[in-house]
Residue, then its C-alpha position, 0 to 999 in steps of 0.5 A: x732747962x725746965x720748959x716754958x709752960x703755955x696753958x690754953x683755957x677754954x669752956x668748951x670740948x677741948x678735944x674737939x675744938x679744931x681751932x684751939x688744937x690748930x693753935x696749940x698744935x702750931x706753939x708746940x710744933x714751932x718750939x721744943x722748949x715750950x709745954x703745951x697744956x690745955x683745960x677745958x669742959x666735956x660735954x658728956x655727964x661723968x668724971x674728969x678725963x685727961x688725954x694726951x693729944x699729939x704731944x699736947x696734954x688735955x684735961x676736960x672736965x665736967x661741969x654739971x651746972x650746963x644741964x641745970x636747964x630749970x635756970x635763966x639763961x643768964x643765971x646759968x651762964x653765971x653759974x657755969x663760970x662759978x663752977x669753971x672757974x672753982x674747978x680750973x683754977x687749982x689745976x691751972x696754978x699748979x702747972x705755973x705756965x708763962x702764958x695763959x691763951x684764954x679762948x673767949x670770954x668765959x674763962x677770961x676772968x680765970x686766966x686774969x686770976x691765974x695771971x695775978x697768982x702766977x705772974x703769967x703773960x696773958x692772950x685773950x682769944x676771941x673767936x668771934x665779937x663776943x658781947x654781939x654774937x647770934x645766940x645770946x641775949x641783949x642782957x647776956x651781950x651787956x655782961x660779956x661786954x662787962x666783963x671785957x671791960x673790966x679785965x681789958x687791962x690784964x690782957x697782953x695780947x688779943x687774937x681776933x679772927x677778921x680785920x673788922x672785929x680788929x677794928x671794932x675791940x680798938x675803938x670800943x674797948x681798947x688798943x691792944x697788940x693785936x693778932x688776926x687769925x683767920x679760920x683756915x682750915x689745915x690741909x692735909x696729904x689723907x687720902x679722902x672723897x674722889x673727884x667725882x664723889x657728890x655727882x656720884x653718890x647723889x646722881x646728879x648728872x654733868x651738865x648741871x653744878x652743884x653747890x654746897x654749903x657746909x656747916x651748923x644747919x641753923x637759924x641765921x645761915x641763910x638755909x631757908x632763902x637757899x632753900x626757896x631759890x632751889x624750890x623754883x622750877x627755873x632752876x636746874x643746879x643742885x645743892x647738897x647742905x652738909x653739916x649738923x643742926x636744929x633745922x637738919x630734919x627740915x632740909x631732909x623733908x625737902x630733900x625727899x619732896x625737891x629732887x635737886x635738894x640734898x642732905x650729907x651727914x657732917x664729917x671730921x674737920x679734916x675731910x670737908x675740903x675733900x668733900x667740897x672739892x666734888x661739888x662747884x660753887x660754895x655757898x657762904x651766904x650768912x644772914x645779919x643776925x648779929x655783929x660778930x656776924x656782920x663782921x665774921x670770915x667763917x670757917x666754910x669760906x676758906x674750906x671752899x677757897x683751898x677745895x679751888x671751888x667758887x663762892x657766892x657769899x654774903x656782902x658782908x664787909x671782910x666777906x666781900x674785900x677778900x672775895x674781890x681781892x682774891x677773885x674768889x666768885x660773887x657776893x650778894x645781898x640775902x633775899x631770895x631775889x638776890x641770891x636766885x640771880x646770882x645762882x642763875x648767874x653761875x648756872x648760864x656760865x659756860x665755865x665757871x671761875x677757876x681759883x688758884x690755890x697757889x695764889x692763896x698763901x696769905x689766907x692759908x693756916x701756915x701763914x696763919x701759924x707763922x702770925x701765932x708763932x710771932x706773937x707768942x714769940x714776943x710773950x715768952 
């Protein structure tokens, strides 16, 4: 019997996107009779290339109109989609999948012109609130929007990643049968850091914690208020900022000038639990810049939760209920007042909050595929 092609779409480095490998990963393992495929863009100048990745046939291509920086924003979104969409679609009908997972709003009208010459079911993945997110302009924001609008109708089936961003597509644009998959990372039996591994390799003695924030080190994470409440001479807890990013040289000069600030190079997705389970309070403190922020349950919050660390987090919506429900640390307002009071909070602990991980199956990636498997199950 032939098998079910699936077809995951996306613009941006397929093979490095841990989210849409987790997601492919999860539909390939749960059916042998499903053929999993995924195209997306690389970001490297050259040819087209084409990997198999854990049974799951990857094609990246290049699209050359990303480097036209002489361009407007807008403008060379607009080409981007014109040059994705003229390169994916003769590939992307050639393979006549039986779903299309379109992964965010770039590549949705080429999974609603693959569907039309196909007959495909189609999945709209939003990995964040795409028309209201840090980074693009109020213009830029109207058109995506748009565009979700106008293809609304074609879409089966939505995938979204906090109940609030659930919430807002139903009100806004329309109800779908909708699936929230949260960013939780997949936990694995590698060997990786030892326990001791941050105290160690930066000197930082016993007596005092260490908190972390892992992820993009850029504007609207929170990294300047962090930085000013470890500058006070009050406090004697230490902070290592893991991750890559435009402000990576700021936190490195303040590395050299504070002794209890820290910089660690980013490392492979699959060892940042590792890594976090060596320091004692995770710092998830995301600043309002934009809706989908406001909204988000990001990546480093669950990285921490499964390393069995505290956090102290934004007091955001989604943020704040799964802190409480779960017992997983403090949530506070961003300023720097606020956030100082609460870390001397965990520094005046005798003993910090213990998390159970075993309590956490609900947030966990297995429960995670179990959610995909079902909706894809209704699809094919």
């Amino acid at each position: 019997m032939e098998k079910i092609k699936v077809l995951s779409l996306t613009h941006t480095d397929i093979s490095t996107d841990s989210r849409i490998l987790k997601e492919m990963q999860a539909i390939a393992n749960a059916n042998s009779s499903v053929e999993v495929s995924g195209i997306g863009v690389t970001i490297d100048e050259g040819s087209s290339k084409a990997e198999d990745l854990n049974d799951i046939s990857i094609e990246a291509i290049t699209l050359k109109s990303r480097s036209w920086k002489v361009l407007p924003t807008i403008l060379r979104h607009f080409c981007s989609l014109i040059e994705l969409t003229c390169k994916m679609v003769k590939r992307a009908v050639e393979l006549k999948p039986s779903v299309i997972h379109c992964n965010d709003t770039l590549v949705l009208p080429l999974g609603v012109m693959v569907k039309i010459l196909t007959g495909a079911n189609l999945i709209y993945d939003a990995h964040e609130l795409e028309s209201d997110r840090n980074g693009i302009s109020k213009t830029l924001g109207k058109l995506t929007l748009f565009v979700e609008k106008l293809l609304w109708s074609f879409v089966d089936a939505l995938i979204v990643v906090s109940p609030s961003i659930e919430k807002w597509y139903a009100k806004n644009i329309g109800k779908k049968d909708i699936t929230v998959i949260l960013n939780s990372p997949v936990l694995t039996e590698k060997e990786g850091f030892e326990t001791g591994y941050l105290r160690q390799k930066y000197e930082i003695p016993d007596k005092v914690n260490i908190f972390i924030y892992v992820g993009i080190l850029c504007e609207g994470r929170g990294l300047d208020l962090i930085l000013d409440v470890f500058k006070k001479n009050d406090i004697n807890d230490h902070v290592v900022f893991l991750g890559y990013g435009a402000l990576k040289e700021q936190l490195v000069e303040a590395s050299k000038k504070y002794s209890n600030v820290h910089v660690h190079d980013a490392v492979p997705h699959e060892m940042v639990v590792s890594v976090v389970k060596s320091a004692d309070v995770g710092l998830c403190l995301i600043q309002n810049v934009s809706l989908s922020d406001y909204y988000c349950l990001p990546n480093k919050l669950f990285e921490y939760c499964f390393a069995g660390i505290p956090i102290l987090a934004s007091d955001f919506p989604d943020i704040s209920q799964l802190i409480e429900h779960y017992n997983l640390g403090k949530s506070c307002k961003l300023d720097s007042q606020s956030i100082y009071e609460a870390i001397k909070e965990f520094e005046e602990m005798d003993e910090l909050p213990k998390i159970k991980t075993s309590d956490l199956y609900a947030l966990s990636w297995g429960a995670q595929e179990e959610k995909l498997i079902k909706l894809y199950n209704k699809l094919i």
